[in-house]
Every structure is written in C-alpha cells, then in structure tokens.
LUMPA-922570 format. One record per residue: residue number from 1; x, y, z of N, C-alpha, C in turn. Coordinates in nm, 4 decimals. Layout:
REM residues N
REC/nr/n.xx/n.yy/n.zz/ca.xx/ca.yy/ca.zz/c.xx/c.yy/c.zz
REC/NUM/X/Y/Z/X/Y/Z/X/Y/Z .
...
This chain:
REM residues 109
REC/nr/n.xx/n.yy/n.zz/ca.xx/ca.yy/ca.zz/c.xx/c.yy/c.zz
REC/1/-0.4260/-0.1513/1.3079/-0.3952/-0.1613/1.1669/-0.2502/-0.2073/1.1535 .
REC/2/-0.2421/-0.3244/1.0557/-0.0952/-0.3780/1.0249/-0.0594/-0.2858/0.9007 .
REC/3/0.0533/-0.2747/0.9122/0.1419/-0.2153/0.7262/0.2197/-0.3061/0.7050 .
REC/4/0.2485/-0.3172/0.5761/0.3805/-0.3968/0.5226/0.4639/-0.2645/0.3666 .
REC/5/0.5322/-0.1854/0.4100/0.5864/-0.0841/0.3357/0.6732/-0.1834/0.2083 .
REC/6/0.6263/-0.1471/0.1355/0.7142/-0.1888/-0.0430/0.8269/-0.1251/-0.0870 .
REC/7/0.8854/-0.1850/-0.1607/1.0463/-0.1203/-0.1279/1.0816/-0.0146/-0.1665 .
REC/8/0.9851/0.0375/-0.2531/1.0041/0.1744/-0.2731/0.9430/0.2824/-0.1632 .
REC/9/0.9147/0.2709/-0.0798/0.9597/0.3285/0.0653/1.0224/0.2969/0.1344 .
REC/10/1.0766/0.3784/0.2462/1.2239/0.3834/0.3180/1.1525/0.2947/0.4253 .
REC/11/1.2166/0.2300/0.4650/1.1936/0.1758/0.5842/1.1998/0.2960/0.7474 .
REC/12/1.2853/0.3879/0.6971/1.3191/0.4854/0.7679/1.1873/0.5515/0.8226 .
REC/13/1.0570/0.5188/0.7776/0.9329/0.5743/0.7649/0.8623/0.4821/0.9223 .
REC/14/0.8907/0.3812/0.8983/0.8603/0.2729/1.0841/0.8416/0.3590/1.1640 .
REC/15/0.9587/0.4272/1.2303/0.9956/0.4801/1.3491/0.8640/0.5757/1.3808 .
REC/16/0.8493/0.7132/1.2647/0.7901/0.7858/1.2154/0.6694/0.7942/1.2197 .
REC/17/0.5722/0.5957/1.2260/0.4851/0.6175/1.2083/0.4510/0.5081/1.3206 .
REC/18/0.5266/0.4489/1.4251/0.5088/0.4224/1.5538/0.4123/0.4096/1.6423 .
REC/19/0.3332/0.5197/1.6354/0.2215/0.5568/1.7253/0.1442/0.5486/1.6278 .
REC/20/0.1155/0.5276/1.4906/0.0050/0.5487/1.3477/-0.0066/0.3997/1.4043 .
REC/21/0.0052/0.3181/1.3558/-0.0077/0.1398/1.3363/0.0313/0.0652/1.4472 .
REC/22/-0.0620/-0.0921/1.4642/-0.0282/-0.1365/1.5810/0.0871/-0.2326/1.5115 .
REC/23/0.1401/-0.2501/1.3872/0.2728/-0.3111/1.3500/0.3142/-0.2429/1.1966 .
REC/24/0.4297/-0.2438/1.1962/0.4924/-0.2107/1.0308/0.5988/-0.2203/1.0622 .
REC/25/0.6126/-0.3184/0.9117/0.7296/-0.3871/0.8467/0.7546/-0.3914/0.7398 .
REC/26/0.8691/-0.3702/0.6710/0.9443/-0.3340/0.5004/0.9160/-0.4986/0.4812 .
REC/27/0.9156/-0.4786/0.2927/0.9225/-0.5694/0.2413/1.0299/-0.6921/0.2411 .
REC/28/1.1584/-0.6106/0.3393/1.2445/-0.6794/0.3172/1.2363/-0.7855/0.4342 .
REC/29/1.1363/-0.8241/0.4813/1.1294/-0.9437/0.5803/1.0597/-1.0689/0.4978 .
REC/30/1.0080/-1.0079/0.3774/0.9679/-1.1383/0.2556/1.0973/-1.1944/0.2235 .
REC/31/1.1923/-1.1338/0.2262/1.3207/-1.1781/0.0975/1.3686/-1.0596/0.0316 .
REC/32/1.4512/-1.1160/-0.0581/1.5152/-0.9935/-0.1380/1.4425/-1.0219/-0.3035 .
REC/33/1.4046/-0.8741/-0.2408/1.3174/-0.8603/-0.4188/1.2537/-0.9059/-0.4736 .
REC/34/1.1272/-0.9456/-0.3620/0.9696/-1.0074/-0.3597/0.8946/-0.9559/-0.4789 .
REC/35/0.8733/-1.0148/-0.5466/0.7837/-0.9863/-0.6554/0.6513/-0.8997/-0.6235 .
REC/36/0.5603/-0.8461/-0.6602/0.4591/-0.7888/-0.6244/0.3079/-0.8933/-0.5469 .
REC/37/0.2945/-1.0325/-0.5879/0.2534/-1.1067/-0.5926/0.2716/-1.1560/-0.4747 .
REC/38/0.4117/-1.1840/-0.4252/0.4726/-1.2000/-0.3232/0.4284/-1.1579/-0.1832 .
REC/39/0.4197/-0.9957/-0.1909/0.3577/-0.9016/-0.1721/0.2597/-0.9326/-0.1134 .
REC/40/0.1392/-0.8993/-0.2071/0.0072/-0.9339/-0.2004/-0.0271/-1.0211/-0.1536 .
REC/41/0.0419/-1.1566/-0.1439/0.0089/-1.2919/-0.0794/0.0767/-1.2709/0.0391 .
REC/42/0.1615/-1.2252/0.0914/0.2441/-1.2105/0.2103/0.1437/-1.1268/0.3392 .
REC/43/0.0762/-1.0261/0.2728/-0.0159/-0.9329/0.3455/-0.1159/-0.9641/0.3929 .
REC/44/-0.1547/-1.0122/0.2846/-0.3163/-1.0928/0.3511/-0.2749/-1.1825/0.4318 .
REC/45/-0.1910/-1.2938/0.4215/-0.1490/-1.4396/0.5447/-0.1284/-1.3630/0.6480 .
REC/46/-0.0629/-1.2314/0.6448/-0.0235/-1.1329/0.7416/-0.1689/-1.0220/0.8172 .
REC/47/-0.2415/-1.0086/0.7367/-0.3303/-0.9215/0.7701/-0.2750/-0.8020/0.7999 .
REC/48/-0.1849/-0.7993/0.6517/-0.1649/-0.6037/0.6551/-0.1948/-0.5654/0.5183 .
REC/49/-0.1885/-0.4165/0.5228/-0.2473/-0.3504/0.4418/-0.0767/-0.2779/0.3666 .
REC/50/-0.0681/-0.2824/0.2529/0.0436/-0.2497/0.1978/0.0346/-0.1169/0.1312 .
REC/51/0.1565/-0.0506/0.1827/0.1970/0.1003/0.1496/0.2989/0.1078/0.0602 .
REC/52/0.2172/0.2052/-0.0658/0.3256/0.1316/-0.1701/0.3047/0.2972/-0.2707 .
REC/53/0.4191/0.3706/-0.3528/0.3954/0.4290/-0.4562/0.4010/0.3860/-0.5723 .
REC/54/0.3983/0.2130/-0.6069/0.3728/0.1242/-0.7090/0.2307/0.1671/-0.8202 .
REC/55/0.2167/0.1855/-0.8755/0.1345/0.1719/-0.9835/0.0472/0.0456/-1.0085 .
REC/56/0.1769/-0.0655/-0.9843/0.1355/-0.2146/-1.0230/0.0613/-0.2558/-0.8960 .
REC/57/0.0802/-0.1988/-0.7816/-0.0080/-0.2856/-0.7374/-0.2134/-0.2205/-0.7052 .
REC/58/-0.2101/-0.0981/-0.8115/-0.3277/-0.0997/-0.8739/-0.3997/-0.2036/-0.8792 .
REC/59/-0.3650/-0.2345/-1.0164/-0.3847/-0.3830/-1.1675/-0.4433/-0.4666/-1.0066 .
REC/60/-0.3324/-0.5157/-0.9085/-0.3425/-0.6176/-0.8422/-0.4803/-0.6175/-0.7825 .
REC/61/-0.4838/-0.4770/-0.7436/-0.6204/-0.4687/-0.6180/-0.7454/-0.4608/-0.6874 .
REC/62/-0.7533/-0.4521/-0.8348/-0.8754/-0.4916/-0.9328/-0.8738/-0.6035/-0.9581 .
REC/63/-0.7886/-0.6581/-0.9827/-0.7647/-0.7722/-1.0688/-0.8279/-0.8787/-0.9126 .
REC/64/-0.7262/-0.8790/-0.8324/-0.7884/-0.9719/-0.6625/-0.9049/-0.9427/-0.6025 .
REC/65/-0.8872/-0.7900/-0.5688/-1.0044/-0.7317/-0.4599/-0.9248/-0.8249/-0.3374 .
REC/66/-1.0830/-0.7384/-0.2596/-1.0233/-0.7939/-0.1225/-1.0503/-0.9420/-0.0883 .
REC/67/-0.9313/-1.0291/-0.0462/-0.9695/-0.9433/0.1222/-0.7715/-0.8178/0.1086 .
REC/68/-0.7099/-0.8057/-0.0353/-0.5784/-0.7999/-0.0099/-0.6260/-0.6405/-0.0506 .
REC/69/-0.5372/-0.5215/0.0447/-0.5475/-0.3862/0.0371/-0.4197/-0.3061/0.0431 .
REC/70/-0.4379/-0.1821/-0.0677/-0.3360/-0.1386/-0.0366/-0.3505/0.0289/-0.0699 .
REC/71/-0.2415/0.0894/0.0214/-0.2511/0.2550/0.0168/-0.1448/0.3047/-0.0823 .
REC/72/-0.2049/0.4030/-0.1907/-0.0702/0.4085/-0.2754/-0.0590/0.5528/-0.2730 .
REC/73/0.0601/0.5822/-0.2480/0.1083/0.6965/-0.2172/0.1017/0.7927/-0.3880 .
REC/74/0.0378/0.8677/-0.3967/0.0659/0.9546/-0.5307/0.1642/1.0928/-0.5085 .
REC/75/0.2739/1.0971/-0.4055/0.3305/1.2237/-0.4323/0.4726/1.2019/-0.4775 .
REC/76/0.4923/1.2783/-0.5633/0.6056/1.2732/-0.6103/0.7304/1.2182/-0.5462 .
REC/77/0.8489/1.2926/-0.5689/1.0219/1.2587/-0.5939/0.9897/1.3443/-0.3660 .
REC/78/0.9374/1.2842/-0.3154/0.9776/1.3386/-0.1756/1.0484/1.2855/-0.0709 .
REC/79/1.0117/1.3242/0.0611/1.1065/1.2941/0.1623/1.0132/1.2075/0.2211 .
REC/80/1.1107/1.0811/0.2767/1.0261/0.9990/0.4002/0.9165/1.0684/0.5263 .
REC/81/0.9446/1.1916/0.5153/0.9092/1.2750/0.6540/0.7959/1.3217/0.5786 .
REC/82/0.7814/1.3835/0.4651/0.6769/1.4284/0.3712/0.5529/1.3052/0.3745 .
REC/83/0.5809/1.1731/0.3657/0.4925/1.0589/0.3596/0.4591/1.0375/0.4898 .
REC/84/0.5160/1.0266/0.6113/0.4972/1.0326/0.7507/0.3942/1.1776/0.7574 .
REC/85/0.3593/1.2374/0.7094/0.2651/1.3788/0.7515/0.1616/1.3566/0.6992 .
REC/86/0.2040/1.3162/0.5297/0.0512/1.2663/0.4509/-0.0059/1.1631/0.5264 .
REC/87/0.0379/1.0466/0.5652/-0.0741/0.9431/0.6704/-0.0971/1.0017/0.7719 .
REC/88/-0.0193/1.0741/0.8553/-0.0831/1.1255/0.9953/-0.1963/1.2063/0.9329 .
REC/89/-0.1573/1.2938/0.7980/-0.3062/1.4058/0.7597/-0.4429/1.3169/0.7388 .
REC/90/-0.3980/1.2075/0.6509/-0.5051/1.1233/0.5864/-0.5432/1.0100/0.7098 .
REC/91/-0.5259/1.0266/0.8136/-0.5376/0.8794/0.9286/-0.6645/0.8281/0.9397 .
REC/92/-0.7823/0.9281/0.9448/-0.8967/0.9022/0.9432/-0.9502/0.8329/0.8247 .
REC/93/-0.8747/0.8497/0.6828/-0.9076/0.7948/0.5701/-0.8516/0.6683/0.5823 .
REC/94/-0.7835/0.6517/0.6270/-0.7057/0.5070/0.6483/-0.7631/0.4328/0.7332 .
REC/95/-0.7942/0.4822/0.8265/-0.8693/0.3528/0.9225/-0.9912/0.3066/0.8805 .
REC/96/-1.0895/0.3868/0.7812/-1.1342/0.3304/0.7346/-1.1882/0.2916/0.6647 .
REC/97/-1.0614/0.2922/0.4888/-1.0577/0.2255/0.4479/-0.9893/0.1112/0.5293 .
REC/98/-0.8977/0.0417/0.5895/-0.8694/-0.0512/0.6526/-0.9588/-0.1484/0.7211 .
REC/99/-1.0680/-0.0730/0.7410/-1.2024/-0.1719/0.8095/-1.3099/-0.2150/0.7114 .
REC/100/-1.2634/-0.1019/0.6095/-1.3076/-0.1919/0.5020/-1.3703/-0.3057/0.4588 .
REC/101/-1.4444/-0.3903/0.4485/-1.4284/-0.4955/0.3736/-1.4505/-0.5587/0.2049 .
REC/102/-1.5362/-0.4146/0.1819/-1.5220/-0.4200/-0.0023/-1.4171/-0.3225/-0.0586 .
REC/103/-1.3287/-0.2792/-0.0369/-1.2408/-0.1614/-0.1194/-1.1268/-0.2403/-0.0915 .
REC/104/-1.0378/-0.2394/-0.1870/-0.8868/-0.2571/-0.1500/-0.8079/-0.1814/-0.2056 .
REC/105/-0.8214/-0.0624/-0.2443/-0.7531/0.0360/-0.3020/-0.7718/0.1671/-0.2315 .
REC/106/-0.6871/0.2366/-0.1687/-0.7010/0.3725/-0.1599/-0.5547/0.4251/-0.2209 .
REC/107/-0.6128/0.5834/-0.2630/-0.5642/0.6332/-0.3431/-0.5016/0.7570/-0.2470 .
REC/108/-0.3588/0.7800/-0.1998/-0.3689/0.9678/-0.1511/-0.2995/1.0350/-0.1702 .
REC/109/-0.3301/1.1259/-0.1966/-0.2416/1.2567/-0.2604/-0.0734/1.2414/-0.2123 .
C-alpha cells in the first residue's frame, strides 16, 4: 500500500508508520500548497491512497470515485502518535479498503 499524507498531517507520522506501508510521502513533494485536485490527480498517477483529516476531500471521492481513494482521519485536535495507533488499530480496515476497487472513501474514528 502507497500513502500520500495531506498537509494537514505531520509528516512526522512517515517514520511512525514505516513498517504500515510499502511507501509514504507528504504532500509537500507536489509543491507548495497543492490544491486538493492536485492531490487527487497526483495519487492516482502515483497509485496512492491519500491520508487526509480534510472534509473536502469527501465531495472529491463522490464526486470522482475510484480509481482515486482516500482515508480521512475523524479525530480531533491530536497528536501525530495518536494517528500512528489509529492506523496500526484500523490496518486490517485499510488494506482492504485499499484493494478495493469500488470504494474510495474510508471513514475512521
């Protein structure tokens, strides 16, 4: 499984999740201050799945569908280390949704 983390996660989260994914990379290898769109088109050419506590890129994953997917974090004001526990908890939910080929939205606590 590829990630591409959105900038509203720390990049600090990589290291963390190392052994989770066979690659992950911050948004900031698009540019500075990639639009959401950006995003979304960047992932799929990429074949990753984007980790995001965005809202907007909801809209996106109805509005496209797949083949473009993304995991949206719903927990609050927390710590990078707090989001590193929720994917290791949820891993099994992730892989597969990731193999997916009709869903592009998961949702986790």
């Amino acid at each position: 499984m590829n990630l591409i983390l959105d900038a509203n996660i720390s990049r600090r989260l990589i290291p963390l999740l190392a052994t989770f994914a066979d690659s992950i990379e911050h948004v900031s290898v698009i540019g500075i201050n990639p639009t959401d769109r950006e995003i979304w088109d960047y992932a799929i050419a990429h074949n990753k799945v984007i980790v995001t506590k965005d809202n907007d890129f909801d809209h996106l994953a109805f509005l496209l569908a797949p083949p473009g997917k993304v995991i949206r974090i719903t927990l609050g004001n927390c710590t990078t280390e707090s989001i590193a526990i929720l994917m290791r908890t949820e891993v099994n939910r992730i892989e597969l949704f990731a193999k997916n080929q009709e869903e592009s939205l998961l949702t986790i606590p």
